[in-house]
C-alpha positions in Angstrom: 162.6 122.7 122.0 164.5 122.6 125.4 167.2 119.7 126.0 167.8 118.0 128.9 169.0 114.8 129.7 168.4 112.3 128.7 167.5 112.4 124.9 168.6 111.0 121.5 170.9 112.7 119.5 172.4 112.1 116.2 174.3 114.3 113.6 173.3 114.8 109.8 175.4 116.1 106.7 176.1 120.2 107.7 173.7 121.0 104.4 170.7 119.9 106.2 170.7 121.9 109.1 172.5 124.8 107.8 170.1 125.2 104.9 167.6 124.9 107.5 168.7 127.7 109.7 168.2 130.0 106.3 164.6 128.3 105.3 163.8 129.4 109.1 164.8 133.0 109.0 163.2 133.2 105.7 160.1 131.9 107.5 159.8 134.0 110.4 158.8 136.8 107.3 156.8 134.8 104.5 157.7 131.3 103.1 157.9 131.6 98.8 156.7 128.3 96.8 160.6 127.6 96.2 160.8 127.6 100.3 158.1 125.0 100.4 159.6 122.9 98.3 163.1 123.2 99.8 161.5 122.5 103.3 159.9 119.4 101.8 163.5 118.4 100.2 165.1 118.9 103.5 162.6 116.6 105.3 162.7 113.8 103.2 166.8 114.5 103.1 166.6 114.1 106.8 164.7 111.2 107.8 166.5 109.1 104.7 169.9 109.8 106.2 168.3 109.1 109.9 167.3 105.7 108.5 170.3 105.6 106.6 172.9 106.4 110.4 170.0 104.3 112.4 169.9 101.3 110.6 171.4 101.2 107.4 175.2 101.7 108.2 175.3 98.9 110.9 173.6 96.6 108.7 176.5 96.9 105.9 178.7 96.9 108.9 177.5 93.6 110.0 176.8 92.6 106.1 180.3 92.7 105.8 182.2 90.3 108.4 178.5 88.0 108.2 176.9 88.1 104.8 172.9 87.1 105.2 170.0 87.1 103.6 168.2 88.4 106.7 170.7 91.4 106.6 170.1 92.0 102.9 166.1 91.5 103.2 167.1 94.1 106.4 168.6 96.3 104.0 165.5 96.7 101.1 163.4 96.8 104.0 165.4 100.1 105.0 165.0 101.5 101.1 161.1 100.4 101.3 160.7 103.0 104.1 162.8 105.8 102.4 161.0 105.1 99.3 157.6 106.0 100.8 158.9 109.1 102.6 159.9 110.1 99.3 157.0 109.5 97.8 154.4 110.3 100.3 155.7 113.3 101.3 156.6 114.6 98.3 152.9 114.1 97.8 151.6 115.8 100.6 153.3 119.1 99.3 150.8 119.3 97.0 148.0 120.3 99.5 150.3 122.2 101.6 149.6 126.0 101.9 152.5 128.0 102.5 151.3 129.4 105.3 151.0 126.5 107.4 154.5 125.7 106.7 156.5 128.3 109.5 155.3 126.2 112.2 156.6 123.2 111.2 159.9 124.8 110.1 160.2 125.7 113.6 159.6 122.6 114.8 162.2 121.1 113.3 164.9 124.4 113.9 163.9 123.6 117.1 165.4 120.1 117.4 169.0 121.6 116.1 171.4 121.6 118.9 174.9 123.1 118.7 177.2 121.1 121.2 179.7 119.2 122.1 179.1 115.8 123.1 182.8 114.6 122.9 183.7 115.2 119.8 183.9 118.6 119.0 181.0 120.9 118.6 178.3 120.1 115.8 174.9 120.5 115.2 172.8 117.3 116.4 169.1 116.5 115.9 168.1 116.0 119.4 164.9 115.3 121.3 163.8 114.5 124.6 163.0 110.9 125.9 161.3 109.6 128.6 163.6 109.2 131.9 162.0 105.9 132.7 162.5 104.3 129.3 166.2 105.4 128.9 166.4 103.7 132.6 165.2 100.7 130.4 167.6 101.2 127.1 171.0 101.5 129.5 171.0 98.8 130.9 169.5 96.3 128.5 172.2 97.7 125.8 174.7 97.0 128.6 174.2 93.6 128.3 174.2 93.5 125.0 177.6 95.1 125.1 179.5 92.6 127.2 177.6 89.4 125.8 175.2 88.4 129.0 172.2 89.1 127.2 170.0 85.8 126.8 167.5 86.8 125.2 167.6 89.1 122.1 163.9 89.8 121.6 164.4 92.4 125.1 166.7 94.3 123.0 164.4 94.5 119.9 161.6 95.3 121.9 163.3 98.3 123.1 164.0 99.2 119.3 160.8 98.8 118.3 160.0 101.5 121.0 162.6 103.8 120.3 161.5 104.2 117.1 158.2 104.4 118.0 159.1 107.0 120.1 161.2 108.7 117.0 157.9 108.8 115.2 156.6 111.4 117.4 158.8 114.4 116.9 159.9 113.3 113.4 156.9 112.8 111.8 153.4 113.0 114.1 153.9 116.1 115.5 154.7 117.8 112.4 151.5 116.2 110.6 149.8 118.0 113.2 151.0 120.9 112.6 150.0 120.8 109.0 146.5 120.5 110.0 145.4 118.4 106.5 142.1 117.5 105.9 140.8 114.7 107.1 141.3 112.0 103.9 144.8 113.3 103.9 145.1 113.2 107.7 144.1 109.3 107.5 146.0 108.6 104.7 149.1 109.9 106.3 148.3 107.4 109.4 148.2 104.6 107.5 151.1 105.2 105.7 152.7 105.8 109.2 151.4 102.9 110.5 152.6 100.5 107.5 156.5 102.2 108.8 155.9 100.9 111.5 154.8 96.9 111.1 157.6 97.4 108.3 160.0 98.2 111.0 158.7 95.6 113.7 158.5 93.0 111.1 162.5 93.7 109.9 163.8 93.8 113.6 162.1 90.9 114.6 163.1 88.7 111.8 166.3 90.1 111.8 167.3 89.4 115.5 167.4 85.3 115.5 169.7 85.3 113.3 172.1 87.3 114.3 175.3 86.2 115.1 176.5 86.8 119.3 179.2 87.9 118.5 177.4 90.8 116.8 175.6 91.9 119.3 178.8 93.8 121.1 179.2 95.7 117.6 175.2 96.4 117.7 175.2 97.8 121.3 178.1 99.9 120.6 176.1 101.4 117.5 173.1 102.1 119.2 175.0 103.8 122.4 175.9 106.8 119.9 172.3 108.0 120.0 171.7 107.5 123.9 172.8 110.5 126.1 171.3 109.7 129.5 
């Protein structure tokens, strides 16, 4: 997958995408049951941590200097997701055939980036966004940054769209890829689907409640994944 500006970007622990560069060597030739199920390991390792640098480490941030029960409902709402990722997709390995597995291994080699985007040279997950919509994100997060946002709901729109967005590369395309049946296909959307009115719902609630003089920490968190 070609980058180019602008995109979002974010590094995981150096297992993930090193193990990943082995699993997709390995690939290229035949992928063994114990590939399958490392592939399937390093998803759901992935999109935990994602949720985990996305969401859950600015919530304990905020949790921290302003205790809640928002933040904390915020927080099991964040474990509710990476418990069905778990769950579901260690489920879906099951009807897996491990030959439909080297295109979605290269799908997600292909979002590995090596480079340097001020500090030092690692490997990011990166993809593509829309041009338009990261026109939107700059300078709504702007505002959030130096406290002249008036109305908090513009910025948790956006979020809500981001991960939206997300959704595609991390998740839909891949299904795609896997070509299931079609009960497994529609069970996969719905489960999908619940992510996301899980995620609107947590956002939403989240956001009246949060403290102003928050939202310079949030726009400062949510910056690190923006490169536009």
């Amino acid at each position: 997958m070609s980058l180019n500006l602008p995109f979002l970007a974010t590094t995981l622990d150096p297992r993930i995408p090193a193990e990943l560069e082995l699993l997709y060597q390995r690939s290229r030739v035949s992928v063994s049951d114990e590939d399958k199920m490392l592939g399937i390991h390093l998803l759901i390792d992935a999109l935990c941590e994602l949720m985990d640098t996305c969401f859950g480490q600015i919530f304990e941030e905020m949790a921290h200097t302003h205790p809640s029960k928002e933040l904390i409902d915020a927080h099991a709402v964040i474990d509710d997701i990476k418990g069905k990722a778990h769950h579901y997709i260690g489920w879906v390995a099951g009807f897996l055939a491990n030959t439909r597995l080297p295109p979605v291994i290269a799908h997600y080699h292909s979002m590995n980036h090596r480079m340097d985007l001020g500090d030092g040279t690692k490997v990011y997950m990166a993809f593509n966004i829309d041009p338009a919509f990261a026109e939107e994100l700059k300078p709504a997060l702007a505002k959030l940054a130096d406290g002249s946002l008036t109305d908090i709901h513009e910025v948790v729109d956006l979020l809500i769209r981001v991960m939206d967005v997300a959704l595609e590369p991390l998740l839909l395309t891949p299904k795609k890829l896997m070509k299931f049946n079609f009960v497994i296909d529609k069970t996969l959307d719905g489960v999908i689907g619940v992510v996301r009115i899980l995620n609107r719902r947590m956002l939403r609630k989240l956001a009246p409640s949060m403290p102003r003089e928050l939202y310079p920490t949030v726009a400062k968190h949510m910056a690190l994944f923006l490169y536009a």
